[in-house]
PDB file of N, CA, C and O in Angstrom:
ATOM      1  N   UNK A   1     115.836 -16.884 -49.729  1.00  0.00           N
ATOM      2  CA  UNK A   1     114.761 -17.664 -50.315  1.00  0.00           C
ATOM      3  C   UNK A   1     113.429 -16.981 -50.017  1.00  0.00           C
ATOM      4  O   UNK A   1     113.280 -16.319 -48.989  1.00  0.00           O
ATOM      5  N   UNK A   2     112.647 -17.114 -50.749  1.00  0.00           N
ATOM      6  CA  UNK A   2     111.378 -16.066 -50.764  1.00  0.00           C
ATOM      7  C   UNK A   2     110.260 -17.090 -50.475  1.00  0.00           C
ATOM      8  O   UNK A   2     110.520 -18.292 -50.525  1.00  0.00           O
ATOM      9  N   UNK A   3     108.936 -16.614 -50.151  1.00  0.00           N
ATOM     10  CA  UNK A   3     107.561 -17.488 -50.146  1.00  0.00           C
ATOM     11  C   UNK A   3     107.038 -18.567 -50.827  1.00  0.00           C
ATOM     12  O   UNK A   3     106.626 -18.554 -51.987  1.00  0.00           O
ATOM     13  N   UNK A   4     107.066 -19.424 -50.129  1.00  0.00           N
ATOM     14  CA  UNK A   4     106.457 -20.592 -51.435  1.00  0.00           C
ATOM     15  C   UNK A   4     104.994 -19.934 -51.963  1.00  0.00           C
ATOM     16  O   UNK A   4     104.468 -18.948 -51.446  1.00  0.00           O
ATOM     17  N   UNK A   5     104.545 -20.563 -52.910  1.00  0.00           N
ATOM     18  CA  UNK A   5     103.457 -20.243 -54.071  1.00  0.00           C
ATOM     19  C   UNK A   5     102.717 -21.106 -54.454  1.00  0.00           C
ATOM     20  O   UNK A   5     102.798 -21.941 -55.355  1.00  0.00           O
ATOM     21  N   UNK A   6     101.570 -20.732 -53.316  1.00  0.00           N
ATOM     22  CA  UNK A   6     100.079 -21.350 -53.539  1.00  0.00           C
ATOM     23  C   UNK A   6      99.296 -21.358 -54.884  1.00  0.00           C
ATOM     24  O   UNK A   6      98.760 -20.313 -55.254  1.00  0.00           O
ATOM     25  N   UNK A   7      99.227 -22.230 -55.459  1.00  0.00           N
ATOM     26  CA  UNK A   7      97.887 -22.208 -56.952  1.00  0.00           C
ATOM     27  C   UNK A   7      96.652 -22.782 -55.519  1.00  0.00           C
ATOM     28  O   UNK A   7      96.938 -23.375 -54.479  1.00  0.00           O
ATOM     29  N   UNK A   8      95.454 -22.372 -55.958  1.00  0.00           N
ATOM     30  CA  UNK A   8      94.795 -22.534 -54.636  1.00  0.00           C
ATOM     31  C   UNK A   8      93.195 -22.041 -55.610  1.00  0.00           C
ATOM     32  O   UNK A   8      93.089 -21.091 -56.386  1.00  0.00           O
ATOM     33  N   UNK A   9      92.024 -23.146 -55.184  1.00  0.00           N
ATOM     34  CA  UNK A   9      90.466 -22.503 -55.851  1.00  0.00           C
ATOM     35  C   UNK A   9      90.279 -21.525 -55.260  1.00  0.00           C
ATOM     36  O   UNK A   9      90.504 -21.541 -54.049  1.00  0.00           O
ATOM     37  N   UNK A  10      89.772 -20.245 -55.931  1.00  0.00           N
ATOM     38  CA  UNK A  10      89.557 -19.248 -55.794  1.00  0.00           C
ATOM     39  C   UNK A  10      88.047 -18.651 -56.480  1.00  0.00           C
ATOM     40  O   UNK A  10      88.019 -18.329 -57.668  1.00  0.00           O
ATOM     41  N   UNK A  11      86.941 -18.557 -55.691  1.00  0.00           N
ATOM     42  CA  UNK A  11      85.400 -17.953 -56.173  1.00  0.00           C
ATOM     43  C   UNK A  11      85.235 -18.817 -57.519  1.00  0.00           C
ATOM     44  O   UNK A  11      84.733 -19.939 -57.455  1.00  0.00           O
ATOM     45  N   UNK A  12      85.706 -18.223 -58.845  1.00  0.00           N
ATOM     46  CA  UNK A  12      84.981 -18.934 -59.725  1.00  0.00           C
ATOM     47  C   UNK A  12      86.249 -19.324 -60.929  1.00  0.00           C
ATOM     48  O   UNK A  12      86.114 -19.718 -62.088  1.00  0.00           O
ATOM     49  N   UNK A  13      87.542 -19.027 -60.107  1.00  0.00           N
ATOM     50  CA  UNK A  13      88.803 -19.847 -61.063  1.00  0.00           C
ATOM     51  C   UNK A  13      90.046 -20.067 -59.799  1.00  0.00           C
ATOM     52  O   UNK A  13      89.609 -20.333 -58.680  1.00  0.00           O
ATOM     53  N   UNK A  14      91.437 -19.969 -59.956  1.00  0.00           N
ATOM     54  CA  UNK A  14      91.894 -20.129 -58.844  1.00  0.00           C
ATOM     55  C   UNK A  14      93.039 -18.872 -58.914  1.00  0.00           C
ATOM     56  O   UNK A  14      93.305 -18.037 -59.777  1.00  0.00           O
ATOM     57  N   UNK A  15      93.555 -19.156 -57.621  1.00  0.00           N
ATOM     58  CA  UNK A  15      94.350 -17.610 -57.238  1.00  0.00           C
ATOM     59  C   UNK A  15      95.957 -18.277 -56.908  1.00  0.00           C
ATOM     60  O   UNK A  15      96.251 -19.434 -56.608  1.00  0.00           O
ATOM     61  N   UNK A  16      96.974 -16.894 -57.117  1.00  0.00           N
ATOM     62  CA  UNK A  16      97.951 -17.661 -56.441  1.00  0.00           C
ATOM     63  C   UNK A  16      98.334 -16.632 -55.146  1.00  0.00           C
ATOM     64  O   UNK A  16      98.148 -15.418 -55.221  1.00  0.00           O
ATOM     65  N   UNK A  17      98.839 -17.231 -54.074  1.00  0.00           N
ATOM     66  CA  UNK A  17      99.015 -16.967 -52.986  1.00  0.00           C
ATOM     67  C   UNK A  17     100.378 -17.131 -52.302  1.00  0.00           C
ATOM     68  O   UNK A  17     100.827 -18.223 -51.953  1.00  0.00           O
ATOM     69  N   UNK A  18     101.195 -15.574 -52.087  1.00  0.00           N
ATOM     70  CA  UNK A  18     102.281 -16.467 -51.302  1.00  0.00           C
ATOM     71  C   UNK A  18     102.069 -17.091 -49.873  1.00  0.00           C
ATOM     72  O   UNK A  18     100.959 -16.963 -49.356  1.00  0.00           O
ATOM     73  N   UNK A  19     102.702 -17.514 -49.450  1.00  0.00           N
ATOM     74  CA  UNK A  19     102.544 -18.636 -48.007  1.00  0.00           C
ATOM     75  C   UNK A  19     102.497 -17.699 -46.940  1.00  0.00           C
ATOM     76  O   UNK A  19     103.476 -16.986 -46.721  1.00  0.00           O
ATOM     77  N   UNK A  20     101.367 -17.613 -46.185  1.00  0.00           N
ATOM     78  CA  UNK A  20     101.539 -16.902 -44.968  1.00  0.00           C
ATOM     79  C   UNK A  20     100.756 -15.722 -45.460  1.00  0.00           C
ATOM     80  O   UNK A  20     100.502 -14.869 -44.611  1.00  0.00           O
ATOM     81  N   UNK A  21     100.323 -15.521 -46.698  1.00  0.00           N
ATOM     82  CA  UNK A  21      99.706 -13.864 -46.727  1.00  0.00           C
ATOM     83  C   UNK A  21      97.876 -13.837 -46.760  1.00  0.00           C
ATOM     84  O   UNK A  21      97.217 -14.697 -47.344  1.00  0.00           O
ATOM     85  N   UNK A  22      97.422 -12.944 -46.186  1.00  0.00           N
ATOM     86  CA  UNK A  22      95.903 -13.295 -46.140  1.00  0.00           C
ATOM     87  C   UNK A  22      95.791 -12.847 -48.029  1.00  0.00           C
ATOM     88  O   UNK A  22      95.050 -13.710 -48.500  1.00  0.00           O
ATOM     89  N   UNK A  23      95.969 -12.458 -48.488  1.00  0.00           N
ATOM     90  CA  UNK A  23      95.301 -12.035 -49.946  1.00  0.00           C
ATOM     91  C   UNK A  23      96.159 -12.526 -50.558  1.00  0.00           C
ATOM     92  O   UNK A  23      97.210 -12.948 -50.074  1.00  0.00           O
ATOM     93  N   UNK A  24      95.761 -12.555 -52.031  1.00  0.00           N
ATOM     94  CA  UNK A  24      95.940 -13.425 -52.911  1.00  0.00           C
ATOM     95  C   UNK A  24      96.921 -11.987 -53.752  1.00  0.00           C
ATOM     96  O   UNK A  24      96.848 -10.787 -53.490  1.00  0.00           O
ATOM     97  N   UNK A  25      97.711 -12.629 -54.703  1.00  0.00           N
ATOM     98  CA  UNK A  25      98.721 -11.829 -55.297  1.00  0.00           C
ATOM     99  C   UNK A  25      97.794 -11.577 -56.903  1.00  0.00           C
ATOM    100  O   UNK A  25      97.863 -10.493 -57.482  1.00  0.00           O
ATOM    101  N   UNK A  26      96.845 -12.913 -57.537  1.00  0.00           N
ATOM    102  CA  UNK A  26      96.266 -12.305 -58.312  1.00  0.00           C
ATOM    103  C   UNK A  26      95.683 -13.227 -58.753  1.00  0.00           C
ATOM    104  O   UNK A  26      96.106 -14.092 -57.985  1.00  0.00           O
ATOM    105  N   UNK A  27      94.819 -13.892 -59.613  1.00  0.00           N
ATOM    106  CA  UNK A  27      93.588 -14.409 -59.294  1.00  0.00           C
ATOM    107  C   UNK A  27      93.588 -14.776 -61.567  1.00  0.00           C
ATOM    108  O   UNK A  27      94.023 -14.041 -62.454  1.00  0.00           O
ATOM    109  N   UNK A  28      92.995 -15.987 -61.659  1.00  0.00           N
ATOM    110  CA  UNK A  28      93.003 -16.694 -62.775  1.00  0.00           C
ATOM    111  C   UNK A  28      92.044 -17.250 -63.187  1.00  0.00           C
ATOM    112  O   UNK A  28      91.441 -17.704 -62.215  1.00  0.00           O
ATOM    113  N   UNK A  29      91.329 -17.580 -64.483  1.00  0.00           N
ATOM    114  CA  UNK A  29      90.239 -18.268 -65.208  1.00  0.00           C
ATOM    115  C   UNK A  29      90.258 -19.920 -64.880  1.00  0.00           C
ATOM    116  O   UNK A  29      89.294 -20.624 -64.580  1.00  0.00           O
ATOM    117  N   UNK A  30      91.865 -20.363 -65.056  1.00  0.00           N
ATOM    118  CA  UNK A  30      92.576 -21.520 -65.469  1.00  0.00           C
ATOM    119  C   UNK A  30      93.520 -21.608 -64.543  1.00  0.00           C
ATOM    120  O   UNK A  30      94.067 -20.623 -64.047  1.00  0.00           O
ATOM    121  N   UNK A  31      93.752 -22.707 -64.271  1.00  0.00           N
ATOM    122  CA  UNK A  31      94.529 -23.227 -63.237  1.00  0.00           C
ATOM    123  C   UNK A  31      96.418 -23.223 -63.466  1.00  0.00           C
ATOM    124  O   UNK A  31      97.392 -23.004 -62.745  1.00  0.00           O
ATOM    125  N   UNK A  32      96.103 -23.717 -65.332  1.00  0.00           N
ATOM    126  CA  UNK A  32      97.053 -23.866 -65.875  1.00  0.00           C
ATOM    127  C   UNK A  32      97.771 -22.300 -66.039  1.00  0.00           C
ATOM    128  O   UNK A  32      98.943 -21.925 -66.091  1.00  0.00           O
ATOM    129  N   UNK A  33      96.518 -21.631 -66.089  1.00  0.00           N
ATOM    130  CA  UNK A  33      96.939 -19.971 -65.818  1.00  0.00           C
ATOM    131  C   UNK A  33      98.135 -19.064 -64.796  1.00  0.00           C
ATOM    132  O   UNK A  33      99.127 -18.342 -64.893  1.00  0.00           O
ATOM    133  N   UNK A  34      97.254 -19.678 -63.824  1.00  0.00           N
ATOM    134  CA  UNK A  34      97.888 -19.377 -62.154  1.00  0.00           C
ATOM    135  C   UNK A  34      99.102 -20.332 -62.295  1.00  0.00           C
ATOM    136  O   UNK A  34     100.143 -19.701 -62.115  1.00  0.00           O
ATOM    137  N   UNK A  35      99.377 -22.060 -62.641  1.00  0.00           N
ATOM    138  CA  UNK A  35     100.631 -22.529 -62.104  1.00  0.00           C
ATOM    139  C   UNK A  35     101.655 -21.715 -63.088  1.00  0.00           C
ATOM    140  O   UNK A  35     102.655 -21.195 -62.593  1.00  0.00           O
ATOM    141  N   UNK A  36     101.456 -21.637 -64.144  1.00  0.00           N
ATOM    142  CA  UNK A  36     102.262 -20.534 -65.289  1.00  0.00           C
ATOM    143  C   UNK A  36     102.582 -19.774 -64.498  1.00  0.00           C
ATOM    144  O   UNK A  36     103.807 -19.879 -64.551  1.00  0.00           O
ATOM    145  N   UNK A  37     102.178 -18.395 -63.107  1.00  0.00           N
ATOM    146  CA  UNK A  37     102.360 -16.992 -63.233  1.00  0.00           C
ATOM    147  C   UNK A  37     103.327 -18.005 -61.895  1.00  0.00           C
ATOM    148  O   UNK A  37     104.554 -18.071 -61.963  1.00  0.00           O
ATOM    149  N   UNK A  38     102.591 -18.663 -60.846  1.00  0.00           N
ATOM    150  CA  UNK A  38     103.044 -19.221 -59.836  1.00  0.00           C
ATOM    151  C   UNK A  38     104.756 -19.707 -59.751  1.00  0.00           C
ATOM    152  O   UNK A  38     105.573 -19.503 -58.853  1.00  0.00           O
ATOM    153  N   UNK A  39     104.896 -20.382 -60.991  1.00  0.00           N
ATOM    154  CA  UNK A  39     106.328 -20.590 -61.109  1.00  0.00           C
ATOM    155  C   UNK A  39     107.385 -19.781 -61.341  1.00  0.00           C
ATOM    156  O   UNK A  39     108.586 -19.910 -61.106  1.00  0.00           O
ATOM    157  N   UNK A  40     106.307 -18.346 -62.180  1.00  0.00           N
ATOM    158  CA  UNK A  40     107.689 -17.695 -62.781  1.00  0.00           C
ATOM    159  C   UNK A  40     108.065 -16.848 -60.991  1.00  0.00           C
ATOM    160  O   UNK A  40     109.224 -16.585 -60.671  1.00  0.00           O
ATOM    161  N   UNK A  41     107.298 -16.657 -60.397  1.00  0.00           N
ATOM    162  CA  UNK A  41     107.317 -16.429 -58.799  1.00  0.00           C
ATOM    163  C   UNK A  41     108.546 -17.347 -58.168  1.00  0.00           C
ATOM    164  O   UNK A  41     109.603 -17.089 -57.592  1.00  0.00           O
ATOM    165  N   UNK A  42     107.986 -18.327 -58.501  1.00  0.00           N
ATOM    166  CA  UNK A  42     109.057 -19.407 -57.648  1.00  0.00           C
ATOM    167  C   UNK A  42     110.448 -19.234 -57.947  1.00  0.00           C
ATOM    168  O   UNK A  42     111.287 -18.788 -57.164  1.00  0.00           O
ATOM    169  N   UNK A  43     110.624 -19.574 -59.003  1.00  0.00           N
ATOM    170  CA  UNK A  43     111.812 -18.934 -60.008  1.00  0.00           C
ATOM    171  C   UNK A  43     112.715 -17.948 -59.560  1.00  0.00           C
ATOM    172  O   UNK A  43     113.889 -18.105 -59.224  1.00  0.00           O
ATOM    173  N   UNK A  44     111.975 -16.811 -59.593  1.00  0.00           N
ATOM    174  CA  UNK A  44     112.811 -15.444 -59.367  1.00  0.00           C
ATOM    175  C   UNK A  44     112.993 -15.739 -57.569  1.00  0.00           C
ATOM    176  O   UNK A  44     114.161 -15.575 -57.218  1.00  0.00           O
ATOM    177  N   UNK A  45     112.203 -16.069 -56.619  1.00  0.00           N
ATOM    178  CA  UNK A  45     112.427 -16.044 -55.832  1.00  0.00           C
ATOM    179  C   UNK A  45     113.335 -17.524 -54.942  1.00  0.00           C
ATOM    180  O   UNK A  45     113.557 -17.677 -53.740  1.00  0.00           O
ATOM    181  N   UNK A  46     113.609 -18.225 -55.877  1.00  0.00           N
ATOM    182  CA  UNK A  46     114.099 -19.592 -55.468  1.00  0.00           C
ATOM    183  C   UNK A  46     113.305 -20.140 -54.492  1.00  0.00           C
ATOM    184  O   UNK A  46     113.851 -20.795 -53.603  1.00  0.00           O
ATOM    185  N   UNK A  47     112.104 -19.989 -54.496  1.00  0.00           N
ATOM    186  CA  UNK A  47     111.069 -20.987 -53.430  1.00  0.00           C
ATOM    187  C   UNK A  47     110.653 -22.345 -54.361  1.00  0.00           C
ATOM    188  O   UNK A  47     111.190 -22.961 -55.281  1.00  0.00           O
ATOM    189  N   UNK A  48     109.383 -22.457 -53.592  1.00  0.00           N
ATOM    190  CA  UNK A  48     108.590 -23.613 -54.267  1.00  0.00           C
ATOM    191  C   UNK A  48     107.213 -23.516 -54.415  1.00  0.00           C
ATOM    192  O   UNK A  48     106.542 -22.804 -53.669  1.00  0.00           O
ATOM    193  N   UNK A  49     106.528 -24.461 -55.713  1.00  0.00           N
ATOM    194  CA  UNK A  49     105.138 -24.371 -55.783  1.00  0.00           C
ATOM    195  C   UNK A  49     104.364 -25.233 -54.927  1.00  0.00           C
ATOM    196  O   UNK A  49     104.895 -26.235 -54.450  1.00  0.00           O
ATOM    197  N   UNK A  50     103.301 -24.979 -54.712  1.00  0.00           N
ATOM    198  CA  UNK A  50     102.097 -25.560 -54.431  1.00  0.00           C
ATOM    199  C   UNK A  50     100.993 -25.418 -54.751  1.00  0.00           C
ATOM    200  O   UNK A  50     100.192 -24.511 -54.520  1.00  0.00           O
ATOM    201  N   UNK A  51     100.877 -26.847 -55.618  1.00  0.00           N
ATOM    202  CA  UNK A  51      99.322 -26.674 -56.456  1.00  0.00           C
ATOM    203  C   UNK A  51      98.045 -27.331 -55.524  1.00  0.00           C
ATOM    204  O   UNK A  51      98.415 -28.346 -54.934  1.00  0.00           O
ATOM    205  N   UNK A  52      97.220 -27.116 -55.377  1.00  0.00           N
ATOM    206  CA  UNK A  52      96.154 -27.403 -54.424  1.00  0.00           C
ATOM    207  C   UNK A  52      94.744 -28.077 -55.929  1.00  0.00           C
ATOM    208  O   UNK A  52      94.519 -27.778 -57.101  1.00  0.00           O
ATOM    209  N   UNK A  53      94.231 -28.958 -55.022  1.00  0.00           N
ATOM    210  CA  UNK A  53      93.403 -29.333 -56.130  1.00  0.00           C
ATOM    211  C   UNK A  53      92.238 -28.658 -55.729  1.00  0.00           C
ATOM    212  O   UNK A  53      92.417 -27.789 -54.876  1.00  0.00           O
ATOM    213  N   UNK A  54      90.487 -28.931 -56.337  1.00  0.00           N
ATOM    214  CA  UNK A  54      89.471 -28.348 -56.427  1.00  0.00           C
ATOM    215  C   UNK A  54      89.047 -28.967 -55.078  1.00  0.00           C
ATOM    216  O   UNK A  54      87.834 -29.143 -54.967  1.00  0.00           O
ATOM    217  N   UNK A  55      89.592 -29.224 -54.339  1.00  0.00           N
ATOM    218  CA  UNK A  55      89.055 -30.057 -52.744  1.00  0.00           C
ATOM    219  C   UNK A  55      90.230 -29.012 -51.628  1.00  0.00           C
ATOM    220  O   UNK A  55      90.104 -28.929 -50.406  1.00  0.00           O
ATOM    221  N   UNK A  56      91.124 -28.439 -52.313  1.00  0.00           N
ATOM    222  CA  UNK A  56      92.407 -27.342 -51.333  1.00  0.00           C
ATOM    223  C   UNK A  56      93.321 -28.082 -50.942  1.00  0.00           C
ATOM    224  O   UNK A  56      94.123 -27.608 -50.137  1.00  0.00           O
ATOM    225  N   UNK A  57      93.490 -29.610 -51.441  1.00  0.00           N
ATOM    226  CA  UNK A  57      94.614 -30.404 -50.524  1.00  0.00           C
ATOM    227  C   UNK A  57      95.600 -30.313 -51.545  1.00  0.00           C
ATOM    228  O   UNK A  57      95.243 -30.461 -52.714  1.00  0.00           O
ATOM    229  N   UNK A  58      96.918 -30.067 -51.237  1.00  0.00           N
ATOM    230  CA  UNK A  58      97.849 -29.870 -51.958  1.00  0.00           C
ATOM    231  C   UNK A  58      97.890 -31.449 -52.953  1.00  0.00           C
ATOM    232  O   UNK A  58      97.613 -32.531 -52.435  1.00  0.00           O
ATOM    233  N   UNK A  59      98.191 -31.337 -54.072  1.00  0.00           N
ATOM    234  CA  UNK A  59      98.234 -32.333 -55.421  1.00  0.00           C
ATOM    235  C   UNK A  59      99.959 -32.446 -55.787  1.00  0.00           C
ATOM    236  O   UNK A  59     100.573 -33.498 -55.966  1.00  0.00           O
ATOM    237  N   UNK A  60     100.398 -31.356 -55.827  1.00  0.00           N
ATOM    238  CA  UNK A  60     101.090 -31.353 -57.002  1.00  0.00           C
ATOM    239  C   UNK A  60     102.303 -30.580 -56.179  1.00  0.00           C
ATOM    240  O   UNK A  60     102.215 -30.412 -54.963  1.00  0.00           O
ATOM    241  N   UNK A  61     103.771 -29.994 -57.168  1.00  0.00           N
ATOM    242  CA  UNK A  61     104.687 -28.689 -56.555  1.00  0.00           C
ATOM    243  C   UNK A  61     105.621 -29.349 -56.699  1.00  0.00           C
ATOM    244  O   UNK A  61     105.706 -30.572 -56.580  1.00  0.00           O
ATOM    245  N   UNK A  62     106.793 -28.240 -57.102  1.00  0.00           N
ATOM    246  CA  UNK A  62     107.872 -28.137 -57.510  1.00  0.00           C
ATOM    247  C   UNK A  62     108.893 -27.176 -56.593  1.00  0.00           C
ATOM    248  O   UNK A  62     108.574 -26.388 -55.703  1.00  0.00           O
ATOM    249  N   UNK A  63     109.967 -27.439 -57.005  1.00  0.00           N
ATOM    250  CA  UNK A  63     111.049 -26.864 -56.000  1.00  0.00           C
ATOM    251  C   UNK A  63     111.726 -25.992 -57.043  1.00  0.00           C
ATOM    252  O   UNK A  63     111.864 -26.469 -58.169  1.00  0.00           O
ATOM    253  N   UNK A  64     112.264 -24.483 -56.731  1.00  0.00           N
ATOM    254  CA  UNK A  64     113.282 -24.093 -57.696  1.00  0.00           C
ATOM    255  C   UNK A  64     114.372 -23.119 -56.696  1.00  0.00           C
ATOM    256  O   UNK A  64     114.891 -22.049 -57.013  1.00  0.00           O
ATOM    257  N   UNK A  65     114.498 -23.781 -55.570  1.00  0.00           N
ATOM    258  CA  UNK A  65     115.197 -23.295 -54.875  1.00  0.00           C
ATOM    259  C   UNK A  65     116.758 -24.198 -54.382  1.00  0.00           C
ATOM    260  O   UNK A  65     117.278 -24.864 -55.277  1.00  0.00           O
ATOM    261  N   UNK A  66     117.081 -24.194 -53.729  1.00  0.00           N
ATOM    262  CA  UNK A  66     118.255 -25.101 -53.053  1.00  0.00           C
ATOM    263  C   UNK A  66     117.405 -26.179 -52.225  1.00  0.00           C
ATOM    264  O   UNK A  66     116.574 -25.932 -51.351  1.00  0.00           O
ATOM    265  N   UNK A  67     117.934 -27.821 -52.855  1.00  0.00           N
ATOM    266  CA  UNK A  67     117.346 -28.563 -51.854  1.00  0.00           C
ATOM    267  C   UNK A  67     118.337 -28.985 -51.142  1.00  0.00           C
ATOM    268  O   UNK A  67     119.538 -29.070 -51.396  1.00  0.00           O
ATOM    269  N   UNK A  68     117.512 -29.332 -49.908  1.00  0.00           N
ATOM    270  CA  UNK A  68     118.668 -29.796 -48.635  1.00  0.00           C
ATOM    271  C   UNK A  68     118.635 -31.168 -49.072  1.00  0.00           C
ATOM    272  O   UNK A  68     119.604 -31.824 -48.692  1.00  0.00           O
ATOM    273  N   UNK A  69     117.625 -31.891 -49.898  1.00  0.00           N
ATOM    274  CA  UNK A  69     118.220 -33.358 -49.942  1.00  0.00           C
ATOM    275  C   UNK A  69     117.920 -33.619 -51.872  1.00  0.00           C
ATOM    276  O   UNK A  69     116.917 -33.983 -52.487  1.00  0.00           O
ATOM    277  N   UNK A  70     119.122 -33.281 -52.267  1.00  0.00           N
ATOM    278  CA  UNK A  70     119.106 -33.467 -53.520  1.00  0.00           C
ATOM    279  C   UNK A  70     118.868 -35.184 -54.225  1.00  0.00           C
ATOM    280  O   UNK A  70     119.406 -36.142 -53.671  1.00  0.00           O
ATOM    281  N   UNK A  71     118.098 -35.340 -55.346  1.00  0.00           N
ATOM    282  CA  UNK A  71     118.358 -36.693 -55.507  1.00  0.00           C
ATOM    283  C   UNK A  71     119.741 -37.232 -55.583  1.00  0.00           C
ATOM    284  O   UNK A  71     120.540 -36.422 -56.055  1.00  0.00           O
ATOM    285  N   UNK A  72     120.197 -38.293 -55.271  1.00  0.00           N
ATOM    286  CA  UNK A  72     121.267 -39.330 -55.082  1.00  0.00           C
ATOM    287  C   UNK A  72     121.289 -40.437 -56.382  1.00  0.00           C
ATOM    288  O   UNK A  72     121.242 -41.658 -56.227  1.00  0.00           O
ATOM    289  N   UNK A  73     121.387 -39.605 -57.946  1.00  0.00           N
ATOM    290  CA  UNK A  73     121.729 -40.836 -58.538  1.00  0.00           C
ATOM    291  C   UNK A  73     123.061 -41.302 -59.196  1.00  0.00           C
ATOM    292  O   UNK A  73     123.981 -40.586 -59.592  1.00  0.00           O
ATOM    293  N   UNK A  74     122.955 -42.773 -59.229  1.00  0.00           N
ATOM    294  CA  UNK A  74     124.061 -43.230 -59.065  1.00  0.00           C
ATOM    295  C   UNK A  74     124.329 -43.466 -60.883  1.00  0.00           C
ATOM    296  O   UNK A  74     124.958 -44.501 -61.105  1.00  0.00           O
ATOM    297  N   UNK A  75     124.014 -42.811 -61.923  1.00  0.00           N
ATOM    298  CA  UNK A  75     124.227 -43.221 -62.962  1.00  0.00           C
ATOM    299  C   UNK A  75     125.772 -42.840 -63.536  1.00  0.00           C
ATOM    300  O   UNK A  75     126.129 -43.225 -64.650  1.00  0.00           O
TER     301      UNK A  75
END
């Protein structure tokens, strides 16, 4: 399983970031920009996203890896 994937504000649009790295992997106008490049990241690497809002507190994120607690439905 590889780095989860920061969408994160960045100077004057936002950046995405894997977890743990001081620099940014590459940097966006649009947010919707970065979660686009962010996922296809997640994806190939079976991690997860993390979208951060215009304040840095995580909002949002998705999983595309193995979860240890899968939903339980009973349909």
């Amino acid at each position: 399983m590889g780095k989860n994937q920061h969408v994160v504000p960045y100077k004057d649009g936002w950046a995405v970031r894997g977890a743990g790295n001081e620099k940014v992997t590459k940097v966006f106008s649009t947010q919707k920009e970065a979660i686009t490049f962010a996922e296809d990241i997640a994806r190939n690497q079976r991690s997860d996203t993390k979208i951060h809002g215009i304040d840095g507190r995580i909002r949002a994120g998705n999983s595309y890896g193995n979860d240890p607690y899968p939903p339980k439905d009973t349909k």
